[in-house]
Backbone as ProteinMPNN parsed JSONL, in Angstrom:
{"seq_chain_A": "XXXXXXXXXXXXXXXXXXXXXXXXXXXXXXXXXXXXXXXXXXXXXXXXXXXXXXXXXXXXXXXXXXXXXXXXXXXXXXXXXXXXXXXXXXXX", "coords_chain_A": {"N_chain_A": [[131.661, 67.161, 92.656], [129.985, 67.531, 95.158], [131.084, 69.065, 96.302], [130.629, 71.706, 94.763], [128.131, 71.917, 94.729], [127.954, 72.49, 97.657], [129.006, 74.614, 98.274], [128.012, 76.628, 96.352], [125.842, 76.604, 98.331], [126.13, 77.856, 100.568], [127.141, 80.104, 99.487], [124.294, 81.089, 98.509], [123.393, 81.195, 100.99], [124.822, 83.027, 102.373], [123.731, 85.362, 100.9], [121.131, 85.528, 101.424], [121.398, 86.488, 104.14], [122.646, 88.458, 103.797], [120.388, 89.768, 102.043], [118.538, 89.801, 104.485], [119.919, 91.513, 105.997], [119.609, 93.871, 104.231], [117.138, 94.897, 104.456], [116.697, 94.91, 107.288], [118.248, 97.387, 107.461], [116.477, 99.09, 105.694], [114.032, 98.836, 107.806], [115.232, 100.579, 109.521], [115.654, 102.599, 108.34], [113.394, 103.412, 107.561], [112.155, 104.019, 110.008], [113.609, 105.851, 111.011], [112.949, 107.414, 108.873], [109.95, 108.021, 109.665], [110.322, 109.14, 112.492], [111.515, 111.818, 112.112], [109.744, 112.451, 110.51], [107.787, 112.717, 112.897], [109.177, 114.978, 114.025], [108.691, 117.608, 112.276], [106.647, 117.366, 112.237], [106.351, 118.37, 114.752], [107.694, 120.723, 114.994], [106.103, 122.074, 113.487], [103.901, 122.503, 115.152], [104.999, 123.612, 117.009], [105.167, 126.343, 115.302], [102.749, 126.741, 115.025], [101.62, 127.836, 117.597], [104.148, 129.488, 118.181], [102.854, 131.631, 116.812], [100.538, 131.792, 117.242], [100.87, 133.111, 119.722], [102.825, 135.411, 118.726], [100.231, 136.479, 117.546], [98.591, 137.221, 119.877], [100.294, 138.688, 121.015], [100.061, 141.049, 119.445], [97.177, 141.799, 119.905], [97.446, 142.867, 122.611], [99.131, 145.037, 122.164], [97.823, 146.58, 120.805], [95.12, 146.964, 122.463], [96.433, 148.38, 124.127], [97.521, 150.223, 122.839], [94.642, 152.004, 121.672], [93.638, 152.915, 124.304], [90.763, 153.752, 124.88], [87.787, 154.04, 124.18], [86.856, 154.225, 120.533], [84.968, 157.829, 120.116], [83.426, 157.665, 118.224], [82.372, 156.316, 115.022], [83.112, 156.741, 112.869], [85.406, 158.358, 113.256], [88.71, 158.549, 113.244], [91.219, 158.894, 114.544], [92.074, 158.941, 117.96], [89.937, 160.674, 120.637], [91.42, 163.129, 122.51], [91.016, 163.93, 126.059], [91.229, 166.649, 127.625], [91.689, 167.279, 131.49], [91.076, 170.569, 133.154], [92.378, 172.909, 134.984], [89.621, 174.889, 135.243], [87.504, 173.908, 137.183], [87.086, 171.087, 135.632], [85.771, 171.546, 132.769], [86.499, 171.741, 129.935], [88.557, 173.688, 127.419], [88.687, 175.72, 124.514]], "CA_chain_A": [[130.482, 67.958, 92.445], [129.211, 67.946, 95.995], [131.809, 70.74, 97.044], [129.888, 72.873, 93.903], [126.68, 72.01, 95.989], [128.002, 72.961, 99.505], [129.539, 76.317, 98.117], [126.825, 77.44, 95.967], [124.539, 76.482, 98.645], [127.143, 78.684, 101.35], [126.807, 81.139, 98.412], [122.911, 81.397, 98.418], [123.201, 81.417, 102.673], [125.175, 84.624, 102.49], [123.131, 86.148, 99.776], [119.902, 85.398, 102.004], [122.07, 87.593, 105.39], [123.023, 89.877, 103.221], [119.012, 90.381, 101.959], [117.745, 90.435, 105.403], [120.891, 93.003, 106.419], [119.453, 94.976, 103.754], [115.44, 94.374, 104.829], [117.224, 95.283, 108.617], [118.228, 98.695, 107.358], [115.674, 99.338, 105.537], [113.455, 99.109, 107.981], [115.9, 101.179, 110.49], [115.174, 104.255, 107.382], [111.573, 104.083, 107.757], [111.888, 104.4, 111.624], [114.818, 107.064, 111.264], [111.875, 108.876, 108.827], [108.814, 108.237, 110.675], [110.644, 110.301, 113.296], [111.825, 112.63, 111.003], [108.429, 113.107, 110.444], [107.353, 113.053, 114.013], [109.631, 115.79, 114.465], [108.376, 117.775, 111.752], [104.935, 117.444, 112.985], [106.032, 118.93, 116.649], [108.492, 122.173, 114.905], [104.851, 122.596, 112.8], [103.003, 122.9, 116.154], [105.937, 125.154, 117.737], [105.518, 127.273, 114.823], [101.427, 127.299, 114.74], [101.886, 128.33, 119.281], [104.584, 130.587, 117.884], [101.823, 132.307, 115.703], [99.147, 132.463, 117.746], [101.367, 134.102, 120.358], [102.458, 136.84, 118.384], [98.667, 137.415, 117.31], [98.159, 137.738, 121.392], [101.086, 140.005, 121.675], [99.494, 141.874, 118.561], [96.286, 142.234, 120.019], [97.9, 143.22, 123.852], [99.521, 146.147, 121.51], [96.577, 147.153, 120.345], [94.672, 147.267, 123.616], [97.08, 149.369, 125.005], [97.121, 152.028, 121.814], [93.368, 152.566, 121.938], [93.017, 152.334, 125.827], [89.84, 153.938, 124.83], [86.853, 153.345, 122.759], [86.53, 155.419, 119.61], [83.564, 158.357, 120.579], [82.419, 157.667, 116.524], [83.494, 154.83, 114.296], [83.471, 157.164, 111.584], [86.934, 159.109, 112.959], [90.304, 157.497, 113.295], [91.827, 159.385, 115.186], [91.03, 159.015, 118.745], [90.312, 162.134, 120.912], [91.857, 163.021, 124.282], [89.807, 164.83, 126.69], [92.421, 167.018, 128.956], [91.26, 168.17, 132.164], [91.608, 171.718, 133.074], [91.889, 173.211, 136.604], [88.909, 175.384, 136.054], [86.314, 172.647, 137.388], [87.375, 170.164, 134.526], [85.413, 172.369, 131.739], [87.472, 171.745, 128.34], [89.158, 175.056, 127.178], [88.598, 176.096, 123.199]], "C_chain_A": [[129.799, 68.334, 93.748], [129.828, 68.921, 96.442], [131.388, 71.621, 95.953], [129.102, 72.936, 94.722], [126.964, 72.912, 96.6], [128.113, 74.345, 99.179], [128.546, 76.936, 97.117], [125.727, 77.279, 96.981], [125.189, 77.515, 99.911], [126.644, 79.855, 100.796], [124.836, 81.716, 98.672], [122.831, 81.491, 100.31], [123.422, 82.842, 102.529], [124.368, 85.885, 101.817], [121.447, 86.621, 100.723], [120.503, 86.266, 103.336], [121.758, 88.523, 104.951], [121.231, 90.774, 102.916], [118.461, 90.574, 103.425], [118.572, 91.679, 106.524], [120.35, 93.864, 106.135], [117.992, 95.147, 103.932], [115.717, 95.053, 106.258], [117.033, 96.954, 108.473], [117.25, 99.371, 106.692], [113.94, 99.628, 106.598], [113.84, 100.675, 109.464], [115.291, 102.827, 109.277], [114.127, 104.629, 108.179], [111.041, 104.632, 109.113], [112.68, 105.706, 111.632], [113.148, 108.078, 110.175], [110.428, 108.953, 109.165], [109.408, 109.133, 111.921], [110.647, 111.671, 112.683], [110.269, 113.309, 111.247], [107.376, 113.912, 111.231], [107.672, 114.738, 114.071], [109.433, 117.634, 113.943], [106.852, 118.655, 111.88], [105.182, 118.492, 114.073], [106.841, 120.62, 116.169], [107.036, 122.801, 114.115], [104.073, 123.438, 113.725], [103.347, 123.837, 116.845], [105.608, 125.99, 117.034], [103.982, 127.814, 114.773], [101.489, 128.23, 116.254], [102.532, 129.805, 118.817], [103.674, 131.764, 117.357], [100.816, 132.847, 116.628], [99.719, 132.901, 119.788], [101.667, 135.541, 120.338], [100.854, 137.126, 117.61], [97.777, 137.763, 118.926], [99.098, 139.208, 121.604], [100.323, 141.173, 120.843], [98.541, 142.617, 119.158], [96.051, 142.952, 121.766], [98.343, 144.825, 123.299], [98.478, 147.278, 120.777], [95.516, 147.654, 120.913], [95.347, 148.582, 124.075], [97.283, 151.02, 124.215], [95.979, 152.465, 121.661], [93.07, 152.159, 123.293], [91.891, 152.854, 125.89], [88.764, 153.97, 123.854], [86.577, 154.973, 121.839], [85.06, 156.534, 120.211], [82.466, 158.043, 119.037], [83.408, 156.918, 116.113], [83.657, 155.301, 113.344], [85.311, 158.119, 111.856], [87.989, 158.684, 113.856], [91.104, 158.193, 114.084], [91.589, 159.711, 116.846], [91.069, 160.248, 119.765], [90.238, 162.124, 122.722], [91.422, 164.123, 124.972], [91.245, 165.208, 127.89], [91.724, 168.017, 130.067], [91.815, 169.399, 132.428], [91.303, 171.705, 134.496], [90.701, 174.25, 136.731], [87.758, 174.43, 135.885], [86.258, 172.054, 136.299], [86.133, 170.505, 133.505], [86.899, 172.217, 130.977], [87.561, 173.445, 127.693], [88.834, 174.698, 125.28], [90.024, 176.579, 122.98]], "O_chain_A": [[129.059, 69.316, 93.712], [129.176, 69.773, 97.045], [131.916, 72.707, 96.19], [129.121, 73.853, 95.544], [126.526, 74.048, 96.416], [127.41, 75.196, 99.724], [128.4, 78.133, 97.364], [124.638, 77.751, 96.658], [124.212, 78.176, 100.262], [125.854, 80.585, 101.395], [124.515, 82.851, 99.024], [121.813, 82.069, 100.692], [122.547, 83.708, 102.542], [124.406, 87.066, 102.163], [120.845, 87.693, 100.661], [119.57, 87.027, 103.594], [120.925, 89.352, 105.318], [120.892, 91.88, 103.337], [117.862, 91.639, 103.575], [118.11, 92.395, 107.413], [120.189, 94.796, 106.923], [117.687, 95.947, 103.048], [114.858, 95.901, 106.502], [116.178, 97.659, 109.01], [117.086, 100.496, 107.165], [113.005, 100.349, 106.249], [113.049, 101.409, 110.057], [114.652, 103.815, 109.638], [113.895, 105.519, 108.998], [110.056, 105.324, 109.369], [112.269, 106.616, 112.351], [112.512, 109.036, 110.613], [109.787, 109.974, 108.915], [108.595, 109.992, 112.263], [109.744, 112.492, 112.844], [109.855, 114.267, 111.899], [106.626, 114.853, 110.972], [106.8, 115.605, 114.138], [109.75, 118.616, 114.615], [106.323, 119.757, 111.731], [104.359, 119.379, 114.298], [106.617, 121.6, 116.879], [106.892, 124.023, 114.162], [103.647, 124.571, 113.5], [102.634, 124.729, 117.305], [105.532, 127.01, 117.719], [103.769, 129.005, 114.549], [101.4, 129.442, 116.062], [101.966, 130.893, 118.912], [104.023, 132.907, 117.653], [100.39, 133.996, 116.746], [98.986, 132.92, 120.777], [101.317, 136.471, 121.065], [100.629, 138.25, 117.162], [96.705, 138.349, 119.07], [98.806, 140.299, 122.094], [99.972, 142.18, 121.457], [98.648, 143.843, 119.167], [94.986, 143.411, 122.179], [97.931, 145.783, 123.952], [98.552, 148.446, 120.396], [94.86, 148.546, 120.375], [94.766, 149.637, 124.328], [97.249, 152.192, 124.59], [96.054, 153.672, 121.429], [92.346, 151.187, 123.509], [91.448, 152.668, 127.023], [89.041, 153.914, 122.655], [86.295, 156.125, 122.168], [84.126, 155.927, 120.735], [81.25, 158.163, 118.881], [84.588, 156.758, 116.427], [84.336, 154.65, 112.549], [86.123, 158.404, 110.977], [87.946, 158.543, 115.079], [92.115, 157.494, 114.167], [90.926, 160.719, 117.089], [92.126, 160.876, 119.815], [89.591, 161.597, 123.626], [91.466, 165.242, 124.46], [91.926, 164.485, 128.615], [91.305, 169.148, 129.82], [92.977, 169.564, 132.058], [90.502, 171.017, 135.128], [90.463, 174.668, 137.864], [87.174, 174.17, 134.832], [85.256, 172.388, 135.666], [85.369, 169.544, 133.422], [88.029, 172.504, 131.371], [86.587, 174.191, 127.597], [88.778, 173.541, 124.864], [90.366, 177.016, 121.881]]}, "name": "protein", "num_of_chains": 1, "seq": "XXXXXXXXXXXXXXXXXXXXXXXXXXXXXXXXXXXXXXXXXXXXXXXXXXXXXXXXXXXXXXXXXXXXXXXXXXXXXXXXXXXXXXXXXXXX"}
């Protein structure tokens, strides 16, 4: 009967490895998705930068198509003053 002992008690050793093998990897997950997560976090922040880049380029594009201020906010269309060679007087 004491070699039942020894080997069920062998038996319950391995069983107790084996749980903190699986306690091991388990905690190897939570680190593999706390990164995960990290990483997550930082393609979030690339993509907010990304964003508020093109709303710079947007508003660089926008500068440069009204390089001048409306003469009235009522008309959309903005109006280009072309000099003339007689003493920069605007022609009809």
């Amino acid at each position: 009967m004491q070699v039942d002992a020894t080997k069920v008690q062998v038996d319950a050793t391995k069983v107790q490895v084996d749980a903190t093998k699986v306690q091991v990897d388990a905690t190897k997950v939570r680190g593999d998705a706390t990164k995960v997560q990290g990483d997550a976090t930082k393609v979030q922040g690339d993509a907010t930068k990304v964003r508020g880049d093109a709303t710079k380029v947007q508003g660089d594009a926008t500068r440069k198509l009204f390089l001048y201020p409306m003469p009235n906010a009522q008309c959309p269309i903005p109006i280009v003053l072309i000099e003339t060679p007689n003493q920069g007087h605007l022609k009809n």
